[in-house]
Each structure stands twice: as C-alpha cells, then as structure tokens.
C-alpha positions in Angstrom: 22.5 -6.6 -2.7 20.6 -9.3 -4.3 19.7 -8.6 -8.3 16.5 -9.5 -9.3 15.8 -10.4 -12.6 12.2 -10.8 -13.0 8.4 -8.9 -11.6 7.7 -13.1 -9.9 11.3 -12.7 -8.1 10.6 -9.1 -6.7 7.3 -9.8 -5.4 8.6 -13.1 -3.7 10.8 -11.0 -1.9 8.5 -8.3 -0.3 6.2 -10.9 0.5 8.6 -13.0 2.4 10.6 -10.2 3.7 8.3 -7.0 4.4 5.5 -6.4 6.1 2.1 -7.1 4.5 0.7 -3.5 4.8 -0.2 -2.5 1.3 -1.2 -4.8 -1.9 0.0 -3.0 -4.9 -0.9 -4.4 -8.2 1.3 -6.5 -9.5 3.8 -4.2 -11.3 7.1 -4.6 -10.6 8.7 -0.6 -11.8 12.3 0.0 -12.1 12.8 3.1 -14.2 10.4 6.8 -14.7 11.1 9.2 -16.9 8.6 12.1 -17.5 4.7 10.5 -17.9 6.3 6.9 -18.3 7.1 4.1 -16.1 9.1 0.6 -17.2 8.9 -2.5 -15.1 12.1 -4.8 -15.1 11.0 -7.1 -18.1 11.6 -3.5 -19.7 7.3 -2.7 -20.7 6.6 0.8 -21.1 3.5 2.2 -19.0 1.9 5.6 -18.8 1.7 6.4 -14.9 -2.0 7.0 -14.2 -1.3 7.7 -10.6 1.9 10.1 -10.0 2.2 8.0 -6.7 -0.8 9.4 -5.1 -0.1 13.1 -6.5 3.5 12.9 -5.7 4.8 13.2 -9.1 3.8 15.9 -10.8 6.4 17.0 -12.1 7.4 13.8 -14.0 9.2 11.2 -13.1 13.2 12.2 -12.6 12.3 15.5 -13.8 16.4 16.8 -14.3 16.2 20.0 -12.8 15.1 18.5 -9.6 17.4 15.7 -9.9 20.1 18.3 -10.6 19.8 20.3 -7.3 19.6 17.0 -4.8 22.5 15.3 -6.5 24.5 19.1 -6.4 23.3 19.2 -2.8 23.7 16.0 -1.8 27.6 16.4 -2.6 28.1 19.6 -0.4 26.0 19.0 2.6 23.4 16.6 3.1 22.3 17.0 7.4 23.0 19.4 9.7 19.8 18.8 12.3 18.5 22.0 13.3 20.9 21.9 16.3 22.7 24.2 13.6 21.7 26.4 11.1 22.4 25.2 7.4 23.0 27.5 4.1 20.1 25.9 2.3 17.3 26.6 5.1 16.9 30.3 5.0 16.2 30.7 1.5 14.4 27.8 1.3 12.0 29.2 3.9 12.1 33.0 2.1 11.3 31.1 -1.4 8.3 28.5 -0.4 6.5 31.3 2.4 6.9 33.9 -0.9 5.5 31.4 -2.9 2.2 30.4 -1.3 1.9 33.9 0.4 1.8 33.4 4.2 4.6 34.4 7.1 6.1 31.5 8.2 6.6 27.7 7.4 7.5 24.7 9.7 9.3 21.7 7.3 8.8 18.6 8.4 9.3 15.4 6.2 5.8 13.0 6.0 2.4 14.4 4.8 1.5 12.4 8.0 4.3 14.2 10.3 2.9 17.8 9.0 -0.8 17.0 9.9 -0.1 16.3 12.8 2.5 19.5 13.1 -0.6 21.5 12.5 -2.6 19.3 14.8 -0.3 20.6 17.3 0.0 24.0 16.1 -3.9 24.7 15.8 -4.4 22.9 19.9 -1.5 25.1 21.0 -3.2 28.6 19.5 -6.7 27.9 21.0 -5.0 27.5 24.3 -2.8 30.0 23.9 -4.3 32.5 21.9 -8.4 31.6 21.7 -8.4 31.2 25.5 -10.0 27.4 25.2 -8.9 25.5 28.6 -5.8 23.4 28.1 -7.2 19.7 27.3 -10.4 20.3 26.5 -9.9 21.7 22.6 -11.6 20.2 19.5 -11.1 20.1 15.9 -13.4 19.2 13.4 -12.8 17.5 10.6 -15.1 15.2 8.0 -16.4 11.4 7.2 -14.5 10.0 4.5 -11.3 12.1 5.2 -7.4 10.6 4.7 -4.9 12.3 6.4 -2.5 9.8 6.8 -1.8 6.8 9.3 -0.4 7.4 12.6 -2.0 7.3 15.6 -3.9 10.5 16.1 -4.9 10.6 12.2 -6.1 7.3 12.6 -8.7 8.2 15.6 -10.9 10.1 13.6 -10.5 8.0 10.3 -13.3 6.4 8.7 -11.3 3.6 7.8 -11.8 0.8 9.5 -8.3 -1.0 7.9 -6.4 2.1 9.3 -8.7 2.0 13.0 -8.9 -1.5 13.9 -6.8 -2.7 16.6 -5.1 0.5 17.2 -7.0 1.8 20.0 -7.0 3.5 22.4 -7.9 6.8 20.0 -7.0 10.1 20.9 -9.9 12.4 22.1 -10.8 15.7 20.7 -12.1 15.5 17.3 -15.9 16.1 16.1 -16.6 14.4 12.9 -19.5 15.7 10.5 -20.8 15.1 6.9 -18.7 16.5 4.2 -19.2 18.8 2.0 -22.2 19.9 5.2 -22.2 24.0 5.8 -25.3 23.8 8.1 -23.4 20.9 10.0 -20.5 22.7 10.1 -22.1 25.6 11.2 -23.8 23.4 13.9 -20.6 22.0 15.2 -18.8 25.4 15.6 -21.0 26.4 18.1 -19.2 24.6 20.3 -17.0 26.9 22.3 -14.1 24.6 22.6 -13.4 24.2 18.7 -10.3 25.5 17.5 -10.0 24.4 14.4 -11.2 22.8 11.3 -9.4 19.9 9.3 -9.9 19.3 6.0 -9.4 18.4 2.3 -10.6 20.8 -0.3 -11.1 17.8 -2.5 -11.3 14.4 -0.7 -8.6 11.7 -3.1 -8.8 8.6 -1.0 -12.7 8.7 -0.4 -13.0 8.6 -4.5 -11.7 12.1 -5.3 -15.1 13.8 -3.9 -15.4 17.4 -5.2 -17.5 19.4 -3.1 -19.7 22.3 -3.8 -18.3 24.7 -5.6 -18.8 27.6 -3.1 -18.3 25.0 0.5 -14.8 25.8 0.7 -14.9 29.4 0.9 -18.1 28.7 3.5 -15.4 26.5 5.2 -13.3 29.8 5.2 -16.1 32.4 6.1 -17.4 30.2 9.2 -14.1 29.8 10.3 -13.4 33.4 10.7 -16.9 34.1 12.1 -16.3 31.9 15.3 -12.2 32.7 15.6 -11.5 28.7 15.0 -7.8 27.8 12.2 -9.1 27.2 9.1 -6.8 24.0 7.9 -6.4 22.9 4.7 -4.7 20.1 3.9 -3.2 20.2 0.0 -0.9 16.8 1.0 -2.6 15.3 -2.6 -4.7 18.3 -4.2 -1.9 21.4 -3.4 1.0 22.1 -6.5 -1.2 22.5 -9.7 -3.0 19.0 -9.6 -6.3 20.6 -9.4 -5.5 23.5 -12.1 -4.8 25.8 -9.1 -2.0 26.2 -7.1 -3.8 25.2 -4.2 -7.3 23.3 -4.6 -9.2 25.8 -2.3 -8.6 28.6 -5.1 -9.4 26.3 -7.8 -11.9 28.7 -9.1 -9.0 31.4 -9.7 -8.1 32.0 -13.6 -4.4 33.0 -12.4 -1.6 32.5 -14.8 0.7 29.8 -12.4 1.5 31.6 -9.5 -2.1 31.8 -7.6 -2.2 35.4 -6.0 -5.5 35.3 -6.1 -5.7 32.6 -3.3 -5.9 35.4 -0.9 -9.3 36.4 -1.6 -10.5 33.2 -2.0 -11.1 30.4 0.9 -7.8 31.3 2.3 -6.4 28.7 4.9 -5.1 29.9 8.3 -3.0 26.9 8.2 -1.4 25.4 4.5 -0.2 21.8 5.0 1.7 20.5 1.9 3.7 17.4 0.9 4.1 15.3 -2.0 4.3 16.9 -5.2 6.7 20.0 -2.8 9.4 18.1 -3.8 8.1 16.0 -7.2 8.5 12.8 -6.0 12.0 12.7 -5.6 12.5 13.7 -1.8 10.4 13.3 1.4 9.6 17.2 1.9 6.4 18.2 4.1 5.6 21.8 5.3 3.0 23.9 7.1 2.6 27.1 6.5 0.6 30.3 8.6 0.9 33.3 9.0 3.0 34.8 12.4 -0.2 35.6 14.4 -0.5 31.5 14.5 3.2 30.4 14.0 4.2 32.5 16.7 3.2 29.6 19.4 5.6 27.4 18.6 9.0 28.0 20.8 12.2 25.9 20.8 11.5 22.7 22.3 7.8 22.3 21.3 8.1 20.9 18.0 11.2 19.2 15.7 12.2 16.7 13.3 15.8 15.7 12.9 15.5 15.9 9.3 13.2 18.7 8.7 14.2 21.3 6.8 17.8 20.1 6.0 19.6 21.1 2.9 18.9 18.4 0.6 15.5 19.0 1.0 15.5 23.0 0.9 17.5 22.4 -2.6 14.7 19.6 -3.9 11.4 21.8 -3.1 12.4 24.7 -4.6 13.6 23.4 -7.7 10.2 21.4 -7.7 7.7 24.3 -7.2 9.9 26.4 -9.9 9.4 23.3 -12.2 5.6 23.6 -11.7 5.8 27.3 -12.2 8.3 27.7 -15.4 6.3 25.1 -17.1 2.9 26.6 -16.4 2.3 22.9 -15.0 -1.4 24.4 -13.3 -2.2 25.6 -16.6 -1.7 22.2 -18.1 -3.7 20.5 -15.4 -6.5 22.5 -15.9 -6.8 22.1 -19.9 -6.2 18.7 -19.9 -8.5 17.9 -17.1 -11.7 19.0 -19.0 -10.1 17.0 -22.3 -10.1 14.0 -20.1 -13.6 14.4 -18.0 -15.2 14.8 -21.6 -13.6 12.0 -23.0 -14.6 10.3 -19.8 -18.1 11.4 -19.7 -18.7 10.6 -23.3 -17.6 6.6 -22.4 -20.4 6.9 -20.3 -22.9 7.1 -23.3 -21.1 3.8 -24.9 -21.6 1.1 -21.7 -22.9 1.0 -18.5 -19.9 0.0 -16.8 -19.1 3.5 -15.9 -21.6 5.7 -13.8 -20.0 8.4 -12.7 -17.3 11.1 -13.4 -15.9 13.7 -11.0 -12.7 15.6 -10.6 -10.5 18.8 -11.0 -7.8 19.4 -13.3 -5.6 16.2 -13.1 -7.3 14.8 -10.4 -10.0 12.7 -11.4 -12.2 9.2 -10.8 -14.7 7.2 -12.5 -17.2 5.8 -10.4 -17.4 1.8 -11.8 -21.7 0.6 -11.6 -20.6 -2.3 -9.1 -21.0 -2.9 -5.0 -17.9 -1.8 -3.7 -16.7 -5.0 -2.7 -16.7 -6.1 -5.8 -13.5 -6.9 -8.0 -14.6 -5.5 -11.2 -12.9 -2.0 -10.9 -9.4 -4.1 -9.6 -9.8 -6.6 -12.3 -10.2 -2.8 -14.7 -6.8 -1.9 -13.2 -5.3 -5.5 -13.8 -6.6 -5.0 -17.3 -5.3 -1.4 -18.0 -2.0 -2.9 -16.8 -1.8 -5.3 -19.8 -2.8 -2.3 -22.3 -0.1 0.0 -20.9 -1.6 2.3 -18.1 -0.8 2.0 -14.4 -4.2 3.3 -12.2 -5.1 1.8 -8.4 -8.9 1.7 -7.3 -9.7 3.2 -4.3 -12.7 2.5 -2.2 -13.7 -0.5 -3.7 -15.5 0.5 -6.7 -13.8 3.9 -7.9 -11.0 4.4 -10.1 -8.6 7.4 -9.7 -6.8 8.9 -12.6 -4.2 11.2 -11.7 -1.3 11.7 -14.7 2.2 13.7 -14.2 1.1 17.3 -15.4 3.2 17.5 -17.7 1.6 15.4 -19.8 0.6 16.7 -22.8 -2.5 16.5 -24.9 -1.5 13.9 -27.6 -0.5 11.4 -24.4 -3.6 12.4 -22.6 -6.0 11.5 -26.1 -4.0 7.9 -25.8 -4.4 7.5 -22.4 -8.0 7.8 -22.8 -8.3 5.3 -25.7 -6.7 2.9 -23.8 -9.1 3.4 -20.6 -12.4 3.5 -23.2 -10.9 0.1 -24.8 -10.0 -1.3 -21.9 -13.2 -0.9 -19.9 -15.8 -1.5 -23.1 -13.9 -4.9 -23.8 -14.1 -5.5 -20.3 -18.1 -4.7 -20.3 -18.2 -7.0 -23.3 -16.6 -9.9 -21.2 -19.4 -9.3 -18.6 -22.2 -9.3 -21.1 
C-alpha cells in the first residue's frame, strides 16, 4: 500500500485514481477521536458534520470499537443462508428499543429505502387490495433519500437525475411541509404509502411545522396508506429525540412516548445505528406490515451479520447510557441562540433553522454563489470542518457528545469566521 505523506499527495490520488462523484473540501483526515478530527499534517479540527449524522456517538467511540473488534475475531459472515449467534438478539434488542414487531437489517441508508419501497408496494397489493403495478407512494420536493435508481426517480436533484433515465414509475411528488396537498394526493385510491423526512438535511435542514408530522401520521391512518419515515440522518438523538417525528416528546433517552406521537408504520434507520463505525441500515414495522415479506422476496448478503448485530447495539446503548438525546437537545438551543444573535452583528447570515444537533444557517447570497463554500474553506483554516449544502446554506451537525464548553468554541470560531469574512466583502 502506497504511504502518503501529505493532504496535495492524497488528493492527487483520488483524483487520478477514483471516480469524480463527490468534491469534498480539501481536508485530507486520518485520525477521530470523540468531537475531533486530525488531517495527516497532524491539525486538530472540531467535526461540524458527524459525516452527514453518522457519527454521533464520537469518533472511535471505544465501546463500539470494543464489540466489532471482539466480534470481528469470533465470527465476522455467515449470510443468512445460516442463522448466526449475534442476529437474534440483535433483532430482540433494536425492535425493543424503538418499540415496533419486527426489523429487516440491510446495510446502506439507500438499500433500506428502498427495502421499505418494496415492503410498503408489497402491503398495498397484498394487504390494501391496490391492483398489482399500479401502486403509488408519495413523497415531497426537496427530499434525499439516497442515490440509486428508484430514489433517484423522484429526486429533485437534477445532479442525482440527469442521465439516469429511464425513471421508475409510481411516485406522486407534492410540496413539503403541504397537509392540504397531502390531503389532496391521498385521494387517490392507488396510494399506499407516504415517504418522507421528518426534517429534510440535504434540502438545507428544513423543519417543518411543528404539528405536520403528526398530520403526516393522522392522514395516513384515515385513508389505510404506510406512514414511512425515514430517520437515515434525523433518527438516534440528533434532533433531541430519539426519533425526529417525536421531537416534541420531553422523555428522558429512551422515547416511549413516540407511540402517541406521529408514529411511523414503517421506521427506516441508518447512520448514526452503528456510530459511524459499521455500515448498519434497518427497517422496522410492526408484523401486520412485516408479515409480507417471505423467504426469497427480499435479502442482502451482508445484512444482519454478526459484526454488525455486535456494532448497533453497542451504538444505540452509547446514545442511551450517555443521555446523548438529552445533550442534543440542550446544546441545540445554546447554539441556535448563539447563532441567531450573529444575525444581529452582519448581514451575512439570514437565516437560522434546526433541531437539537441538527442545524443550518441560511448565508444572504444566490445559491450559486461561492460565498457559503468559500465560509467553509475559511472555517477550515480556523479549526472547524462544515460542508454547504444547496448552494447557499451551511449545515452544522456536531458529535453529541459534545459538550457545552466545545460547543461555546465552536460558535466563536463560526461568528469570527463569518464576520471577518463579511468584513472582506465590505
């Protein structure tokens, strides 16, 4: 294996070696521990994005580390042409945990949308009575849901769209954050489901109202369609909830309460299931919707194997042990204050919006414009690693368990960074 030596090396080498289909900022990482992040000259960062939500925990949290690497040395794949030692429990603990009957484990955030793509066509056929073919799903403008080819047909990016055709059929796209649209669309006989994000991350981290999701939930049950909520980037405390659509709960951790409130017919989760250290995805529903899916209809050769088992549930009892939801919460109004008050010191910044640890500021420029890169570029120099999204929009999304005296000099260095970056415009 070739060492490299320096950040100019390592970039040569992706761009002359890999494919050309994401354009990271120019940090070249080689070590995380906890909130931090060191590049291979050896400079310290705070990690302002948790790789997209993935990394909640911390970087290398030990307990995590601790079961894959014990894991990993007894049995690492099985395929579920056998049963493994790991899977049962695993199943018992994460179904327990987020209160529904049944999970499928799959691997990708991507690979378990469209698990519960499948699952949610298969029930209307099977269970709704919709004729085979001719089933819809609605899901929302702005949405991200991943990259493969059905995700991609109802995307509203035109990066992820282009040139992919032809699109798969069957999707009905409305506004977000829309219960009259929603409403409108459901009258459609054919629906059997609805898709969405509680809070949308890619498009900007857009919050909707506060009572839309359990409107999401209501309509759903009125007109018999799956209620699917996909937590890939919100779920495991990074909204100060368990799960985002019972953000408005006050439960201490574990989020019983998420059964009274907008509960999902079908839970799709992924990054931050196994804190970043593991790929781990996994639906979740109860049996009266699991209960379509029969050996042969759906599989992954590395779903649910034992490494992975070990890896989520040492990650969700990280998050629970550390009161890691409670964190995000507290912190999150700390840092939207803090936010909100650089608002009153330039004009640079016209917007704040988020949820616990999941947050954005809106930068006062077109989209296209470089300002809110050039921000990030900057931010990089004064120690902080953040990625715009959407052009103009900034998303700040810290480990959780960072703690309060980090977050305060976190937000000095964004409120220094961006007012001498103002000054340089004035």
């Amino acid at each position: 294996m070739e060492i490299v030596e320096s950040s100019k090396e390592a970039i040569a080498l992706e761009q002359k070696h890999g494919a050309h289909n994401y354009h990271p900022l120019p940090a070249v990482l080689s070590k995380g521990e906890g909130v931090f992040m060191w590049d291979v000259e050896g400079k310290k960062y705070y990690d302002f994005l948790s790789a997209y939500s993935a990394v909640n925990q911390g970087h290398c949290h030990p307990r995590i580390i601790n079961a894959m690497t014990e894991q990993a040395q007894k049995l690492t794949l099985t395929s579920r042409a056998f049963h493994n030692d790991m899977l049962g429990p695993y199943e018992k603990y994460v179904t327990e945990y987020f209160g529904f009957d049944k999970v499928l484990p799959m691997n990708t955030g991507a690979e378990a949308v469209e698990t519960a793509i499948k699952i949610c066509r298969k029930w209307g056929y099977e269970k709704k009575g919709v004729p085979e073919n001719e089933g819809k799903i609605i899901v929302f403008d702005q949405n991200f849901h991943g990259r493969t080819t059905t995700i991609i047909s109802f995307s509203s990016d035109s990066d992820a769209r282009k040139n992919f055709g032809p699109y798969t059929d069957g999707f009905i796209k409305i506004s977000y954050n829309d219960k009259e649209a929603l409403e409108e669309a459901l009258q459609d006989e054919n629906v059997v489901g609805v898709l969405i994000e509680p809070i949308q991350g890619e498009a900007g981290v857009n919050v909707p109202g506060e009572n839309f999701m359990k409107a999401v939930a209501t309509l759903c049950k009125k007109y018999n369609v799956l209620f699917m909520a996909d937590e890939i980037q919100t779920g495991i405390g990074r909204t100060g909830g368990l799960l985002a659509v019972c953000g408005n709960c006050t439960c201490e951790g574990h989020c019983e309460q998420q059964a009274t409130y907008a509960r999902p017919d079908v839970l799709i989760l992924g990054k931050a299931i196994s804190g970043g250290v593991y790929p781990v995805s996994a639906v979740l529903a109860d049996n009266r919707v699991m209960s379509v899916i029969t050996p042969g209809t759906h599989g992954s050769t590395f779903g649910g194997n034992p490494v992975a088992g070990a890896v989520a549930m040492a990650a969700l009892e990280v998050i629970r042990d550390e009161k890691l939801t409670q964190n995000a919460r507290e912190l999150g109004k700390i840092f939207r204050k803090r936010m909100n008050d650089l608002i009153h010191k330039c004009a640079l910044v016209s917007l704040v919006r988020g949820k616990g640890l999941l947050n954005a500021i809106v930068i006062n420029d077109h989209p296209s414009s470089s300002t809110a890169w050039n921000i990030c570029l900057a931010l990089k120099e004064n120690g902080l690693l953040a990625k715009p999204t959407h052009g103009n929009i900034i998303r700040f999304a810290p480990p959780l368990v960072m703690t309060e005296e980090q977050l305060h000099e976190c937000c000095d260095i964004i409120e220094k960074t961006i007012l001498g970056y103002s000054e340089q415009m004035d």
